[in-house]
N, C-alpha and C positions, 0 to 999 in steps of 0.2 A: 683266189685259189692258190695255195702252194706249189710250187714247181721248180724240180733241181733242173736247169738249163743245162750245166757240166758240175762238176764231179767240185769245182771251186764252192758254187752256193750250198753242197749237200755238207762239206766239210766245214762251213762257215755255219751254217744250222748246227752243229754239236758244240760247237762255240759259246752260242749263242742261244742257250735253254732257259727258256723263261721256269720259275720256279715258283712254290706252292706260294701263298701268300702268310706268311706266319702271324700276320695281325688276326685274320681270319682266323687261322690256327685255335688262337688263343682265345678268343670270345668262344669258340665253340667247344673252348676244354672248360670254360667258365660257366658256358650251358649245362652240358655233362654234368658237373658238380652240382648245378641248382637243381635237376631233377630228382624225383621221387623214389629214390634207391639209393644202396649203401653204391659208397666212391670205386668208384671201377670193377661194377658188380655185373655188367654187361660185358666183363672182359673186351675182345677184340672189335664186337658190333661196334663199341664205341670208339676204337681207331677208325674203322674203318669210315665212320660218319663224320667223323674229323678230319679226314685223308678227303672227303669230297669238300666240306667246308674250303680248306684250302685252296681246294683247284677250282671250284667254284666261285668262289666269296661271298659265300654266304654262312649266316649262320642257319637258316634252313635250309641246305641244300634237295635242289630237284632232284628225280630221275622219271620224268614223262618222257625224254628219248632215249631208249639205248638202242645201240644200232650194232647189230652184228653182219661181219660181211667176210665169204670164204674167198677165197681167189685160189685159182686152180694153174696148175703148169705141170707140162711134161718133163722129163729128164733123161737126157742120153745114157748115166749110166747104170740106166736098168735092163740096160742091154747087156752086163755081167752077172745076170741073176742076182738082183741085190734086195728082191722083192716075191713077195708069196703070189702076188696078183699081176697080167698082163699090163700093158701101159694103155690097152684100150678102156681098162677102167676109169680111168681118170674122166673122160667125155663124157661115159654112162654114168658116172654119180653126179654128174654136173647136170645133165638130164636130169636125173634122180630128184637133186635139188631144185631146180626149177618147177619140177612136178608135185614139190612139197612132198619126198615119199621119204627120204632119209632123218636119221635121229636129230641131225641138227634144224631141219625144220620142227619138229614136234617142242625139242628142248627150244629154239629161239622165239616160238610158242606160248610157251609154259612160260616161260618168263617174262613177255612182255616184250620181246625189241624186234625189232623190224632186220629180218635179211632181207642181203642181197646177196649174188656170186658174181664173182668177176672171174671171165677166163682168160687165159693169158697166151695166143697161139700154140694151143694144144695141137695142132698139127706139124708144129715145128721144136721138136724137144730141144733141151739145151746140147751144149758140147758135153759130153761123155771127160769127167774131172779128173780121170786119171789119166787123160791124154792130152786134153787140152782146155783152154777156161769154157767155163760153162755158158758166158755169156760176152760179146763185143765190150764197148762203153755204152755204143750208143742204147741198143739192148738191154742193159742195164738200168740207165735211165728212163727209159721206158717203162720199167717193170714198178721203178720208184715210182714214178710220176702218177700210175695207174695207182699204182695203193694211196700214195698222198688226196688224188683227186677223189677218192672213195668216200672218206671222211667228209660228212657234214660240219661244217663247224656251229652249229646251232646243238649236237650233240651233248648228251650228259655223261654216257658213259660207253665206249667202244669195246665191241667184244670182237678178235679176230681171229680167224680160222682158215683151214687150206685144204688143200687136196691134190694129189700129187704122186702117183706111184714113183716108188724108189727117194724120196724126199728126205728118207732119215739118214738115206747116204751123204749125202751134203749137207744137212747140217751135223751127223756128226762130223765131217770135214769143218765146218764152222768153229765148232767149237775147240777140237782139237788145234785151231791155231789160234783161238782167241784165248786159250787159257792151258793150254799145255797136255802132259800125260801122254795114254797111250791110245792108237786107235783102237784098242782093246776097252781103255775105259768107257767111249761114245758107242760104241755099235754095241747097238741091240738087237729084241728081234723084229720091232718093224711095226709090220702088218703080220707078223706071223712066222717067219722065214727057221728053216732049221738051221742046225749046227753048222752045216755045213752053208746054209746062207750066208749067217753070221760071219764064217769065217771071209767068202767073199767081199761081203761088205767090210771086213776088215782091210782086206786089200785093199780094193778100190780105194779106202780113203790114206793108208800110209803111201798110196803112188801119187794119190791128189796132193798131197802135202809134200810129198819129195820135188815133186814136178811144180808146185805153185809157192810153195811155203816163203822163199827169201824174195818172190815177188810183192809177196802182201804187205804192202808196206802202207796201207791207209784202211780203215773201213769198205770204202767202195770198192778199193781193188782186191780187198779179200769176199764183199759178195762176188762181183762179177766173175772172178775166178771159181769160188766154191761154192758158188750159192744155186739159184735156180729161178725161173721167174715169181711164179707165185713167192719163193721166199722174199724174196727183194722186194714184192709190191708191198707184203708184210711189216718189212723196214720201213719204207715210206711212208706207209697206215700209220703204224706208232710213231717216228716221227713227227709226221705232220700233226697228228692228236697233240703232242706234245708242244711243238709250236704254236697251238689252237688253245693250248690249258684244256684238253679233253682228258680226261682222264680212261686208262683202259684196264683190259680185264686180259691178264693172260693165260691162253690156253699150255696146250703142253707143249712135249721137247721141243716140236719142230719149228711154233710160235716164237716158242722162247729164243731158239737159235738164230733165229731169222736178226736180231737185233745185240748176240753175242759179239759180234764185232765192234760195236758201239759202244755195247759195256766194258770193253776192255779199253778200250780209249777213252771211257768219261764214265764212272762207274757213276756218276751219280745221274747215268741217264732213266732207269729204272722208277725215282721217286714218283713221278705221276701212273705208276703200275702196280696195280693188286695180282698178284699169284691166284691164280683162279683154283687150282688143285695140283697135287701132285703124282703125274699119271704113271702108269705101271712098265712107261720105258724106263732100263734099268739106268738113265744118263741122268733124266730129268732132275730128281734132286740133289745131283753132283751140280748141274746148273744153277738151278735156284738157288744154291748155299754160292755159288759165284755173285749172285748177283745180289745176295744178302736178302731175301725173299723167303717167308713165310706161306706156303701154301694156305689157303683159306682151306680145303677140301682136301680127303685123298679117299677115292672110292673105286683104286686099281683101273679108273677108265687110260685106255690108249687109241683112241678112235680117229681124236686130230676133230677138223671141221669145225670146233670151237665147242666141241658140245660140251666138257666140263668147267670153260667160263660162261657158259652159258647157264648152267647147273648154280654158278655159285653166284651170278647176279640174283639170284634169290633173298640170297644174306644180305648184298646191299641192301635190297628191299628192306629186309627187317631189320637193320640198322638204323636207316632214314624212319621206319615208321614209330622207334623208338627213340629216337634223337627229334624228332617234330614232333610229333603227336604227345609225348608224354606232360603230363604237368608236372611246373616247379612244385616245390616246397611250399614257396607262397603260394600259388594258385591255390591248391591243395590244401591248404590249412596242417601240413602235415608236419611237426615237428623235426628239426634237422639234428645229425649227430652232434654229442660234445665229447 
């Protein structure tokens, strides 16, 4: 099992990213070619079948496990109004989930993977960010350690999702220190929140960033400061997938943020990640084009929970059943282009 002990082995993990295997790569762009269709007539299905090849290594790659898992945390500073719904939501959708009644059970469903929810002392919300860090060290690694230990490594493809009132607060703080701009550019509207949410939530994160900004001088210490549990167990997830050669699927803004700190210190952490969709927070694909990430999907969803990488582990599906199942040219007796 993965485990950051201190804040040393988590920094020594970005270091140290195993990467896709290009041998692989390349027999499966040689497969491609021998099947029964004009040369890159599947468009993207056939990146994407190639992007599991790699992480895989195989030229048939699996996907008999995909495993989706939300992890849930509270946050002190939705105690500024920075959110449409109480923070007692957080516990009642997590019920919810457990009771199989919300969309991401139906979606992780409908696609084939197996949740799970990890919650994360929902009775003890983080520090409120614009006064003070969100989480201790130890705290922090905590939150790692749960997302890292989440991941099966017997896994083919990870789908990862959250829940968290007030969560878009901090990671727009995320990102606003992993890539710059205004806190104007990150704060949306949420869950819903008006004009004048908005503006709150603008607050909250340019006081988070005055008061923490010239602290963050590492990944870790820019979650533990700006982040939040569930985000942070999120980071671990991908991570550890990523030390595992798991390949994952990611949801929206607040997925994506959870791991903006990383990308800004090893931009080619992202390579074992498919953009799952681009969701109707107005940040997200200001993100994504940081991270150089092509949305698979964009069907206005902003729900969070995973339910639009959950949506588009479909396409893998029809990727793989088109990169395996189809016959060559030889098989086929079918005449090849000249």
């Amino acid at each position: 099992m993965i485990r950051f002990d201190d804040e040393t082995p988590f920094a020594r993990a970005l270091d140290a990213l195993p990467g896709a295997d290009d041998g692989w790569v390349r027999l499966a762009r040689e497969r491609q070619a021998s099947l029964t269709k004009p040369a890159g007539s599947l468009g993207r299905l056939e990146d994407i079948a190639t992007f599991l090849c790699g992480w895989q290594g195989s030229t048939l790659p699996a996907l008999d496990r995909v495993q989706a898992v939300v992890f849930a945390g509270n946050h002190g500073v939705a105690s500024r109004g920075v959110s449409a719904f109480p923070v007692e939501v957080t516990a009642q959708m997590v019920a919810n989930f457990r009771n199989g009644g919300a969309a991401i059970n139906q979606l992780a469903k409908a696609c084939g993977a197996e949740l799970s929810v990890v919650a994360l002392d929902l009775d003890r919300p983080t520090g409120d960010i614009a006064l003070e860090p969100a989480m201790s060290p130890g705290e922090c690694l905590d939150a790692l350690n749960a997302g890292a230990a989440a991941v099966a490594p017997d896994t083919h493809l990870l789908v990862v999702g959250e829940m968290g009132i007030a969560n878009t607060t901090p990671a727009a703080a995320l990102c606003l220190q992993a890539f710059g701009g205004t806190a104007q550019d990150w704060c949306g509207r949420g869950s819903g929140v008006d004009e004048a949410g908005v503006t709150r939530k603008t607050q909250a994160v340019e006081a988070a960033i005055a008061l923490h900004g010239s602290h963050c001088t590492s990944p870790f210490e820019t979650l533990r400061r700006l982040g939040g549990r569930e985000i942070a167990a999120m980071t671990g997830a991908i991570l550890a997938a990523r030390l595992q050669r798991v390949p994952v699927m990611l949801d929206g803004f607040i997925c994506c943020a959870s791991i903006a700190p990383l990308v800004a210190a090893q931009h080619g952490f992202v390579d074992h990640c498919l953009a799952g969709h681009c969701s109707a927070e107005q940040a997200h694909a200001r993100l994504l084009r940081h991270f150089g990430l092509r949305p698979l999907l964009q069907l206005d969803m902003r729900l969070g929970e995973g339910s639009g990488a959950a949506v588009a582990v479909h396409l893998v599906r029809a990727a793989l059943a088109a990169h395996n199942g189809m016959a060559t040219f030889a098989q086929a007796a079918v005449a090849q282009a000249i």
